[in-house]
N, C-alpha and C positions, 0 to 999 in steps of 0.2 A: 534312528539315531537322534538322541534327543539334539533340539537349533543349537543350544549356548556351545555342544561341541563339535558342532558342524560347523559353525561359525569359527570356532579357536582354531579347525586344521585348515580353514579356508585364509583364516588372517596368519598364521604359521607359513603357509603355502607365502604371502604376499611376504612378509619379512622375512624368509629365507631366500627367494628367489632374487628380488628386487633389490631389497635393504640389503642381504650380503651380497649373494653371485653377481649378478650384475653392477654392483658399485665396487667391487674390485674388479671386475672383467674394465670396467671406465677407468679405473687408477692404470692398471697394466696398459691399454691403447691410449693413456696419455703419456705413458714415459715410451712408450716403441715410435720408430719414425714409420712411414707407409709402406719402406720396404719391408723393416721386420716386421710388420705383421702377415707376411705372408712368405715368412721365412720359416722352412722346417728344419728341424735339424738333419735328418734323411729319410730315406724313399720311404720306409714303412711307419712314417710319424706327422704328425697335422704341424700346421699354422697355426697361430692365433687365430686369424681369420677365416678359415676352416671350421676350429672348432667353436668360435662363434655361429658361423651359421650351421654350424649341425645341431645348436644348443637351441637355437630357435626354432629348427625345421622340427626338431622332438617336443620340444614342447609346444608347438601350434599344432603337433598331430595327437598330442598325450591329451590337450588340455579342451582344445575344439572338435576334432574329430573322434577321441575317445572320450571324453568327461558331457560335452554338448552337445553332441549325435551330430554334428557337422559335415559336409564334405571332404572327405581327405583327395588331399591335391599336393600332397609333399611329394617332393622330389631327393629320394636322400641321396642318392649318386652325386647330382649336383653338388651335396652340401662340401664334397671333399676336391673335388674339381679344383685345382689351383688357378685365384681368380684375384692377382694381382692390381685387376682394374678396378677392383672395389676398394673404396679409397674408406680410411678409416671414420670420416664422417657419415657415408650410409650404413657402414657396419652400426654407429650409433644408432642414428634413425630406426633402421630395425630393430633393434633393443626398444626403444621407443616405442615404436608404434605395437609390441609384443604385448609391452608393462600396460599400454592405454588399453588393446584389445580384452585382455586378461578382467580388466573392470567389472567385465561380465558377472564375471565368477564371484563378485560381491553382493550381486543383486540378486541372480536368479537361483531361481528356485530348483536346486540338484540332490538329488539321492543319489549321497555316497555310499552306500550299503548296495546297490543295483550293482549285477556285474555286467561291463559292456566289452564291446571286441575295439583294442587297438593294433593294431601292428595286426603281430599271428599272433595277439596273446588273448586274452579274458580276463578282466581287471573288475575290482570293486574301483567304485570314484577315491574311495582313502588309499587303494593303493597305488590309480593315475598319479593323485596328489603326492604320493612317497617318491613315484619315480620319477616325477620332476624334477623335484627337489633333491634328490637325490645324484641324480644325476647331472643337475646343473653347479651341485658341490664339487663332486667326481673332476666335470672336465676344467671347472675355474681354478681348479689347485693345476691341472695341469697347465693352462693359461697363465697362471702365478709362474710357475716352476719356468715355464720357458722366456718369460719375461725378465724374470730376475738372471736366466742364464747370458740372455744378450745385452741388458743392461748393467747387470753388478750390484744391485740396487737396492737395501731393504725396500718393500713395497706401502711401509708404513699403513698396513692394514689394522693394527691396533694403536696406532699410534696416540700418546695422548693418556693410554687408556694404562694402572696399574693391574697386573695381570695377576701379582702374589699377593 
């Protein structure tokens, strides 16, 4: 794969991930107070704060242990575990420290073309990097959709911005 476009799907990866999902996953946990983010709406449906850290636990197992040959040590059970006592400031923090860890993936040297094993699957690195991103769009519309349900709120995610 030639660099200039292993480069564009590694900086695509950085501004779809970071630049949107996660800067409206931060809009949404600054309009919810600490209860509703770990408020579901019922038994067969997530948190906020749930589906944050399921957003994390996939992609520190998509991006480190499938794209980096890393150890996987995710725990996904945990990710859904209703876990009130994480207050919406560590939920940051882990964002945080996800976007700093990720850094990696600027520098080092990775063949997206190799297929590796994540989960039970067999992935090329272009397609780790799809279901990232992908998935991290997936569950931020749902984070959207339940934030605007409790609070009433346009999210002003384009705000600013002429769309026609």
């Amino acid at each position: 794969m030639p660099e200039q476009l292993k480069n564009e799907l590694i900086e695509q990866f950085r501004v779809r991930v970071f630049g949107e999902s996660f800067s409206r996953i931060k809009i949404c946990l600054e309009k919810l107070s600490e209860e509703q983010v770990w408020q579901a709406p019922n038994k067969s449906s997530n948190s906020v704060g749930n589906l944050i850290l399921h957003l994390i636990g996939n992609g520190r197992q998509w991006i480190f242990s499938g794209l980096m040959d890393q150890k996987d040590d995710r725990n996904r059970a945990a990710e859904f575990e209703k876990n009130s006592a994480c207050p919406k400031s560590e939920l940051l923090q882990m964002m945080a420290d996800f976007e700093k860890d990720c850094e990696i993936l600027y520098k080092a040297s990775i063949d997206l073309i190799e297929i590796r094993n994540v989960q039970v699957f067999q992935e090329s690195g272009v397609s780790i990097l799809v279901h990232v991103i992908e998935h991290m769009s997936y569950h931020t519309g749902q984070i959207a959709l339940l934030t605007k349900l409790m609070v009433n709120e346009d999210l002003g995610f384009y705000g600013g911005m002429d769309l026609d």
